[in-house]
Structures are given as C-alpha cells and as structure tokens.
Residue frames as a rotation matrix with the C-alpha (Angstrom) as fourth column:
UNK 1
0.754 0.205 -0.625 -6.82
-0.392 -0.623 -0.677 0.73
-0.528 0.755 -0.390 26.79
UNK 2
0.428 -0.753 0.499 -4.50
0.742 0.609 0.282 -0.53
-0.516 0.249 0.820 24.12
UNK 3
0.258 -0.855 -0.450 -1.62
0.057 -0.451 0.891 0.86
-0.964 -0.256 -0.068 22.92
UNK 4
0.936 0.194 0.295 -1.12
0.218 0.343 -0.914 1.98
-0.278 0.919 0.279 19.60
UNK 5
0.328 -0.758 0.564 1.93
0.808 0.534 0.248 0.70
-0.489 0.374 0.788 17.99
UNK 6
-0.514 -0.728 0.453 2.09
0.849 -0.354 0.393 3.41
-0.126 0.587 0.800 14.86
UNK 7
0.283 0.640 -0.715 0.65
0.269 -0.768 -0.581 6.56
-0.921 -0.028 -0.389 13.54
UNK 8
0.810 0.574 -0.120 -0.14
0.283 -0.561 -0.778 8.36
-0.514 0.597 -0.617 10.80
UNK 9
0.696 -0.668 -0.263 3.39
-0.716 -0.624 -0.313 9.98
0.045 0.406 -0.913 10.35
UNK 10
0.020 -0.535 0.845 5.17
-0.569 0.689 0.449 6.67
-0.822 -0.490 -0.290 10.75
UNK 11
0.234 0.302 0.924 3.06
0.787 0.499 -0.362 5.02
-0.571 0.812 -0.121 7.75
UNK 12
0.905 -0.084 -0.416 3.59
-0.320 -0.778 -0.540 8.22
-0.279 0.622 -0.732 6.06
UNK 13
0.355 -0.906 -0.229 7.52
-0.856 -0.414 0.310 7.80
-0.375 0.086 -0.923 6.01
UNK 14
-0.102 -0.425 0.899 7.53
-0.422 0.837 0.348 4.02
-0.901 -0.344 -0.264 5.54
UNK 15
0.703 0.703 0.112 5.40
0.240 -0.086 -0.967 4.61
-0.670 0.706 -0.229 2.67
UNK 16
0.669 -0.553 -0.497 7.80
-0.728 -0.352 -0.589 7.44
0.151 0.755 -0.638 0.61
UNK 17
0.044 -0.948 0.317 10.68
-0.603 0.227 0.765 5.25
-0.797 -0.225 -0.561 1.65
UNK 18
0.291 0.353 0.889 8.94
0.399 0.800 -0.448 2.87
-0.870 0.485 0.092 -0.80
UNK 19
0.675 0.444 -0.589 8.64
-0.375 -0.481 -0.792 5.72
-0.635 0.756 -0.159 -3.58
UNK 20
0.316 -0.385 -0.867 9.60
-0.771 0.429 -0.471 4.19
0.553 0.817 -0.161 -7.55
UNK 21
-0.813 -0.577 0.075 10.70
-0.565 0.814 0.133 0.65
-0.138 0.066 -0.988 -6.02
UNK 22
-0.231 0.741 -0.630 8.45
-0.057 0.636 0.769 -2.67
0.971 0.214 -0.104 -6.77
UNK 23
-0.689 0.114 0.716 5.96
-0.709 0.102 -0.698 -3.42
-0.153 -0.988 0.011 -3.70
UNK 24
-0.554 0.811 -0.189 3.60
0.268 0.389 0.881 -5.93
0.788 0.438 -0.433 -3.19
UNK 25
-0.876 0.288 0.386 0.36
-0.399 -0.883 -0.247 -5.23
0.270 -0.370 0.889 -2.23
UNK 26
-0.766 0.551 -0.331 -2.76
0.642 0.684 -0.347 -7.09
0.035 -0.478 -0.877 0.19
UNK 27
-0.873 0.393 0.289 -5.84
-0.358 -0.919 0.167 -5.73
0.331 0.042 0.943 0.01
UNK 28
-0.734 0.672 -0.094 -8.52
0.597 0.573 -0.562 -7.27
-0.324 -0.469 -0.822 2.39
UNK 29
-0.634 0.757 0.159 -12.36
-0.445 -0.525 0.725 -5.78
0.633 0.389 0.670 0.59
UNK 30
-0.419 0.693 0.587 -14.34
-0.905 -0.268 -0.330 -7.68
-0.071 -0.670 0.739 3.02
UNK 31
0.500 0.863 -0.069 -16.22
-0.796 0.428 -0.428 -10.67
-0.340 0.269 0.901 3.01
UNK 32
0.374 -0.537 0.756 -13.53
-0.014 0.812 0.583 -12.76
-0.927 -0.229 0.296 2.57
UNK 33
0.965 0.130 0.226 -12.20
0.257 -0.328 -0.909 -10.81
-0.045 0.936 -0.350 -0.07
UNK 34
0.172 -0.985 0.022 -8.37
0.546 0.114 0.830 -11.18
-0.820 -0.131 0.557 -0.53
UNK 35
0.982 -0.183 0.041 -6.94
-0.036 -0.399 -0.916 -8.76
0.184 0.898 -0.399 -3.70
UNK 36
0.590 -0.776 -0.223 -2.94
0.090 -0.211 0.973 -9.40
-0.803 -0.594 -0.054 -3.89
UNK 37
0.838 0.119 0.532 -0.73
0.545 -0.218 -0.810 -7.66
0.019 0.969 -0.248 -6.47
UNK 38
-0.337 -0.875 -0.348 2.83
0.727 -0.477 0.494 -6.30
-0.598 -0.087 0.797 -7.32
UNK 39
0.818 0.004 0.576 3.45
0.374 -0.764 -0.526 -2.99
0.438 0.646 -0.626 -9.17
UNK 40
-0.576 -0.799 0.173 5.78
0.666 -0.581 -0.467 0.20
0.474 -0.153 0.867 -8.50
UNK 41
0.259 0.290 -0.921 4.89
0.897 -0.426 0.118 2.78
-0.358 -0.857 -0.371 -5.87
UNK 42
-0.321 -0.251 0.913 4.63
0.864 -0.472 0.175 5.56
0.387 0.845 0.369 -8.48
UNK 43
0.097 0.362 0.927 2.97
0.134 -0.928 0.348 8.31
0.986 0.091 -0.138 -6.36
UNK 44
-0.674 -0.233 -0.701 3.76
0.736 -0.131 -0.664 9.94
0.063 -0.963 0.260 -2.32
UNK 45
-0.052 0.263 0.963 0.90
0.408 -0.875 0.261 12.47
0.911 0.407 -0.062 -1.54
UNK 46
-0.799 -0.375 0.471 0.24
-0.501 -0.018 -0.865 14.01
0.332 -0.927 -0.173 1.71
UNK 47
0.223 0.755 0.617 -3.37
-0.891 0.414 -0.184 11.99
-0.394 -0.509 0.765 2.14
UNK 48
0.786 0.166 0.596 -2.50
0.065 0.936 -0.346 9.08
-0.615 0.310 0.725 -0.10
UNK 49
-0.112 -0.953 -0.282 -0.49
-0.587 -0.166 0.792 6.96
-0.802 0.254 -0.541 -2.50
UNK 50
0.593 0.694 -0.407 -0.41
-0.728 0.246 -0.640 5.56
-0.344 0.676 0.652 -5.46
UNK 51
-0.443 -0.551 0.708 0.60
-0.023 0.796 0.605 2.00
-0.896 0.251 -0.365 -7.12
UNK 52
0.195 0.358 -0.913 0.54
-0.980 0.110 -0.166 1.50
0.041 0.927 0.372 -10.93
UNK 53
0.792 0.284 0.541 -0.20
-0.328 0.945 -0.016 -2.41
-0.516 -0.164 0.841 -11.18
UNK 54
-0.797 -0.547 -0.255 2.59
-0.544 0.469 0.696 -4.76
-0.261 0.693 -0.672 -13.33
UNK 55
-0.767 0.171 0.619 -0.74
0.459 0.820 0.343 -6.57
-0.448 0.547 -0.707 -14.53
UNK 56
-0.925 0.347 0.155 -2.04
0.032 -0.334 0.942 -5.76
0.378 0.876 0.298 -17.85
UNK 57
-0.369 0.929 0.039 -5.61
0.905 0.350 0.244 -6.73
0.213 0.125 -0.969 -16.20
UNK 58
0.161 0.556 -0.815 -5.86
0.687 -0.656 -0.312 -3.61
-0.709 -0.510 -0.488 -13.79
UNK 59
0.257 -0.184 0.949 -6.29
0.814 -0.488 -0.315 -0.32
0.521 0.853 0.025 -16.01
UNK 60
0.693 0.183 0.698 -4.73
-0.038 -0.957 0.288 2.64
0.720 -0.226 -0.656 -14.21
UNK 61
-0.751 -0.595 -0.285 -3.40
-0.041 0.473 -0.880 2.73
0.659 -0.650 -0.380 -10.96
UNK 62
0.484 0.655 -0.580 -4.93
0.756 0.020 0.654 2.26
0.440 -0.755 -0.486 -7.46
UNK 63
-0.483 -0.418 0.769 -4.74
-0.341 -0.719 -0.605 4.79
0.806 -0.555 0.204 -4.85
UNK 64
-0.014 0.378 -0.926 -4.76
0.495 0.807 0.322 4.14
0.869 -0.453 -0.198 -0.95
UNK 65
0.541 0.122 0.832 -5.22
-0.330 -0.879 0.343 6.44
0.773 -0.460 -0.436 1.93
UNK 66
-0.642 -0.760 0.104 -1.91
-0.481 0.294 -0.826 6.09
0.597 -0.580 -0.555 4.63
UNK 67
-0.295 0.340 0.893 -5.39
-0.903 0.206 -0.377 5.24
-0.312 -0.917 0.247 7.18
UNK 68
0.721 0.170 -0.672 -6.41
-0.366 0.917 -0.160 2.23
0.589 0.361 0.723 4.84
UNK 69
0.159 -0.603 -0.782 -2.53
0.208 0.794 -0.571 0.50
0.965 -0.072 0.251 5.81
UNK 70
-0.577 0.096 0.811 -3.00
-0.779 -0.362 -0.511 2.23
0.245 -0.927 0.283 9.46
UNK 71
0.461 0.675 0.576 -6.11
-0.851 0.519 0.072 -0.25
-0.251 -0.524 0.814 10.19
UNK 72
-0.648 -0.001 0.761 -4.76
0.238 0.950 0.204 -3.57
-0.723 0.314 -0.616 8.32
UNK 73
0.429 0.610 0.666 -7.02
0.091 0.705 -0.704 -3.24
-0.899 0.362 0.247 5.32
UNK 74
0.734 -0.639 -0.229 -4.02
-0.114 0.216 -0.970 -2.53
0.669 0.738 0.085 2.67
UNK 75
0.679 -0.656 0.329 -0.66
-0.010 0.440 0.898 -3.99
-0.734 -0.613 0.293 3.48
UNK 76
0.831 -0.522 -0.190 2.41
-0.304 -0.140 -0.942 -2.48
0.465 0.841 -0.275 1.13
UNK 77
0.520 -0.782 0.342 5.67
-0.089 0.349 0.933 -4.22
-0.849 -0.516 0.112 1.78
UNK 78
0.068 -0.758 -0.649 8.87
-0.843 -0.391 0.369 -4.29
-0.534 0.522 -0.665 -0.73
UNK 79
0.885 0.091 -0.456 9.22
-0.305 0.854 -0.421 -6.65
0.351 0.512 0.784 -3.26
UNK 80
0.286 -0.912 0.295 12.21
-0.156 0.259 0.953 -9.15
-0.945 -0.319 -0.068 -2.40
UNK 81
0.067 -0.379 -0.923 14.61
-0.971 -0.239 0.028 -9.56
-0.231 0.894 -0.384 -5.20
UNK 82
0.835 0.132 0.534 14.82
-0.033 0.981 -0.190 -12.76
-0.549 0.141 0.824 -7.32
C-alpha cells in the first residue's frame, strides 16, 4: 500500500498561508493540456480557493478545490521575487 505523504488539512494550511501574496499556478486539463499563470490568491474557503489572474485575457477569477492540488492536477506555489 502506499503511503500518503499529505492530506486534506495540510493543503488546506499551505494554501491560506498563501492568502493576498502573488502565486503561480499549473494546471494539468488533460490530454496534454498544460494551463500556467500568475495572479494573487484572493480567496481561503473551507472547500476551495480562489486566484484572480494578473492577465487581462482571463475574465474573473478561477477557483480550485484543496482535492484538485491533493492529486497533482493544480499546483500553487509562491511567486519568487524579482
């Protein structure tokens, strides 16, 4: 049986730690479908979170459930500073 690394309340906390800073964000859709994209981490809920894009293309924000970056198919990680 393998061993799972994190949970649920782990990604939770790693998440808010994020809350109002720039992150960038991987989104694997399938099919060899890469989406990859900074913004601010503008929402903490208890099922999900939200990112409001820095490009003008996306309208809105996106929202991701904590089990999306649980499997690997979103991947939020801090922007480094320049």
């Amino acid at each position: 049986m393998i061993k799972q690394k994190n949970d649920i309340a782990t990604v939770k906390k790693k998440i808010a730690d994020y809350f109002n800073q720039q992150v960038d964000v991987v989104v694997n859709l399938g099919r060899n479908k890469i989406l990859k994209y900074t913004g601010e981490l503008s929402g903490v809920y208890p099922s999900l979170f939200t990112v409001r894009p820095d490009d003008k293309g996306f309208l809105g924000k996106t929202s991701y459930s904590y089990a999306e970056v649980l499997c690997g198919s979103v991947r939020v990680k801090p922007r480094k500073a320049e």
